[in-house]
N, C-alpha and C positions, 0 to 999 in steps of 0.2 A: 567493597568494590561493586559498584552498580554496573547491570548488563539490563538492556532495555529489550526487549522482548517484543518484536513484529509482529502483524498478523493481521489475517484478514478473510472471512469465511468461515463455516463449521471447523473443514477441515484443518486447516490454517491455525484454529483456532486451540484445536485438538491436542498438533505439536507444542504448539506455546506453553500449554498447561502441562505438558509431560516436561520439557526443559526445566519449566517455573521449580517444580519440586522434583527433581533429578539433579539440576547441575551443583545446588547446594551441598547436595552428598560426596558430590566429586571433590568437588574445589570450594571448600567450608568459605572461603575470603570473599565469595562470589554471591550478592544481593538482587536475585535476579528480579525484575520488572515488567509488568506487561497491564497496559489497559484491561479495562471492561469493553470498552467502545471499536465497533468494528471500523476499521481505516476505510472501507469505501461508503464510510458513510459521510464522509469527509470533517466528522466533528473535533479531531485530537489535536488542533494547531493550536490550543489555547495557549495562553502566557505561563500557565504550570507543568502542561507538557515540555514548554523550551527548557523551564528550569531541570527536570527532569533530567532531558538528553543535556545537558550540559556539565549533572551529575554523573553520566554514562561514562563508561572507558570502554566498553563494546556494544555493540548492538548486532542482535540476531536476527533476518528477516525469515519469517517461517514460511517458506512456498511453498505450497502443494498445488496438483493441475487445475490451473484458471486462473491461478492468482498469478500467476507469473507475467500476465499481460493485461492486469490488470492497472488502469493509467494510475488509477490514486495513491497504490504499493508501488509502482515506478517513482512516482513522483514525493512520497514519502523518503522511500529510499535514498534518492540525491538529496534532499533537504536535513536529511538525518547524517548522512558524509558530509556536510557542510560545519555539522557542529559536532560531531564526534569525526575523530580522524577517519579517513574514507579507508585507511588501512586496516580499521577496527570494526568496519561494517562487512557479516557475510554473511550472505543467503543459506540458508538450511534446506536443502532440500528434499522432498519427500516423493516419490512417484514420478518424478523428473532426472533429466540427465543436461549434464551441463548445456551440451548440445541445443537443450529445448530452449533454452535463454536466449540462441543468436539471434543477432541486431536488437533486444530490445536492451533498456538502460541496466538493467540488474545484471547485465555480464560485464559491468566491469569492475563486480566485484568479483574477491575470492572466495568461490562458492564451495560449499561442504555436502556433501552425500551422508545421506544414515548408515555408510560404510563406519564400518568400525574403526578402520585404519584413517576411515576421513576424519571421521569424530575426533579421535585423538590429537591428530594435527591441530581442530579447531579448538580445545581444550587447551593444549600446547600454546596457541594465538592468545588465547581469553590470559592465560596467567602473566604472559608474557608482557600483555596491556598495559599490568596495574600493580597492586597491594597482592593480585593471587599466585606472585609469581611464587611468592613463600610454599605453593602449595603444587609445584611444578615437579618434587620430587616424588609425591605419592601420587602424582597422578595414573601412572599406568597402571598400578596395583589396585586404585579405587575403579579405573575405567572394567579392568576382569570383574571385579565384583558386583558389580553395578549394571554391566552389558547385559546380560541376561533381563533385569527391567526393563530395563528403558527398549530392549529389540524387545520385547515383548508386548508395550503398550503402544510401540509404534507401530507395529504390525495390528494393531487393533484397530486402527483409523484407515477408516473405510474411504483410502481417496477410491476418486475416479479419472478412467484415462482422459489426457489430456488431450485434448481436439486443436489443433492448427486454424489461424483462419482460413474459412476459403473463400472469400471475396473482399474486394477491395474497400468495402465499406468496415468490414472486419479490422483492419489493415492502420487504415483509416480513423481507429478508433471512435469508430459512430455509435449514435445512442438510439435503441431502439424502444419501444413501450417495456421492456423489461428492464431497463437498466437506468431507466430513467429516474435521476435519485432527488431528495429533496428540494435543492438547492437549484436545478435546473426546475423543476416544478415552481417556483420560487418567479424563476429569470422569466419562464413564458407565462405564468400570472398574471406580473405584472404589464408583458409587451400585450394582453390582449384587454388587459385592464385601459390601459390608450390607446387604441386600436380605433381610428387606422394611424395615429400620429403614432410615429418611431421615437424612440429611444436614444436615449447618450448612455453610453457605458457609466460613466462618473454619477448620472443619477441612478443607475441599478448600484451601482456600491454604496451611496446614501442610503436605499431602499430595504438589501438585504445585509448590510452590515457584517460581511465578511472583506478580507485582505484582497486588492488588486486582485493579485496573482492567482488566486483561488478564483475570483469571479472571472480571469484571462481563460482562465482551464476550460473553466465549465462553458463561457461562449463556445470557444473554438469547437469544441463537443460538437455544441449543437448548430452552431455554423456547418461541419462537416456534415452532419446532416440532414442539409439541408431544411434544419424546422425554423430558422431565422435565416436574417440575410442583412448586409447593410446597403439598402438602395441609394444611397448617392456614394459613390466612389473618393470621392473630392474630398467628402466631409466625415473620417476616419472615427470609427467610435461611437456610430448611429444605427441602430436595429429598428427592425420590424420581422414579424410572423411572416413566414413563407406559406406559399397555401399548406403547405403538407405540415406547417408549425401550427396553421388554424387548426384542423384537421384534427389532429392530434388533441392540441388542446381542447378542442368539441367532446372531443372522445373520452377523453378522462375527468372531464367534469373539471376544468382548469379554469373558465372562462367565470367573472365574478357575476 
């Protein structure tokens, strides 16, 4: 029984690899999985990832602080309940409380705490899935024998407290020089690459060779932040650099 294994960040990361080799011990039935590739970097959509999660009977999203508002872990998330049952996807959480989830999309799953008594419940879910159910009567004897690890190596991972946005570009899910990741480096390349003629969305997806819906994300990003704009209204689907996208782009050496 395959468990697909979330993640994103050191810390994020940190969980993943203590589940990887802990839940096998719990629940023998249980093939858990998890990338090399960090999810905000947006590379994991490929066509052997699908097959993957369509091997999955659960999926685990491993949060810790920041990841939680994190758009691409959002946006993973829902497209991961779309192919494994959205009943079989829940957040693990690390240095968070359910509470820190409201309004964004990862609360409407059922989320799990490094509580012991949550743990259990979610061990309870995972056998319940699949093939591990065979392994639902030793579970609570394996989870005493085992708890002592696993609180051991999760108390080793150094989150940090979680910060709230505090303005409305936060909010907003705006991109600023630090969060600026490939793929939008990519989109204002090429907009200053013909510069001052604007852009059609349809030829950035010929250009950079990623799915619609992936190139939808990353505009709207940078729309919100104001580093692009589409200057005629009428004609839906046409970019240009705003000054502050020039700007920008000056600044990081983006302009060819």
């Amino acid at each position: 029984m395959k468990v697909f294994l979330s993640w994103s960040g050191a810390e994020s990361h940190a969980l993943a690899m203590v589940l990887h080799e802990w839940l096998p011990g719990v629940l023998p039935s249980v093939d858990p999985w998890m990338s090399s590739e960090d999810i905000a970097k947006g590379q994991r959509w490929a066509e052997d990832m699908g097959e993957i999660l369509e091997d999955s009977a659960y999926c685990i999203v491993c949060v810790t602080p920041g990841v939680e508002r994190e758009p691409w872990v959002n946006f993973e998330a829902g497209a991961v309940s779309k192919i494994v049952k959205g009943s079989r996807v829940s957040p693990l959480l690390l240095g968070l409380s359910v509470e820190d989830l409201s309004n964004l999309p990862l609360a409407m799953f059922q989320c799990t705490t490094c509580d012991k008594d949550d743990v259990l419940k979610l061990l309870r879910s995972i056998a319940a899935a699949g093939a591990a159910g065979r392994d639902a009567k030793r579970i609570d004897g394996m989870l005493d024998k085992t708890w002592g690890w696993f609180s051991d190596q999760v108390d080793r991972i150094p989150v940090t407290a979680s910060v709230p946005p505090t303005s409305e570009a936060d909010k907003n899910d705006a991109v600023d020089d630090e969060t600026l990741d490939h793929e939008e480096e990519q989109i204002l390349t090429i907009l200053a690459a013909r510069f001052p003629e604007p852009v059609y969305e349809s030829a950035l997806v010929r250009a950079i060779r990623i799915p619609p819906l992936r190139l939808r994300y990353h505009l709207d990003r940078l729309e919100k932040s104001k580093l692009l704009e589409n200057p005629f209204f009428e004609d839906e689907g046409l970019y240009e650099l705003t000054a502050a996208g020039r700007r920008l782009v000056v600044d990081h050496g983006l302009d060819p």
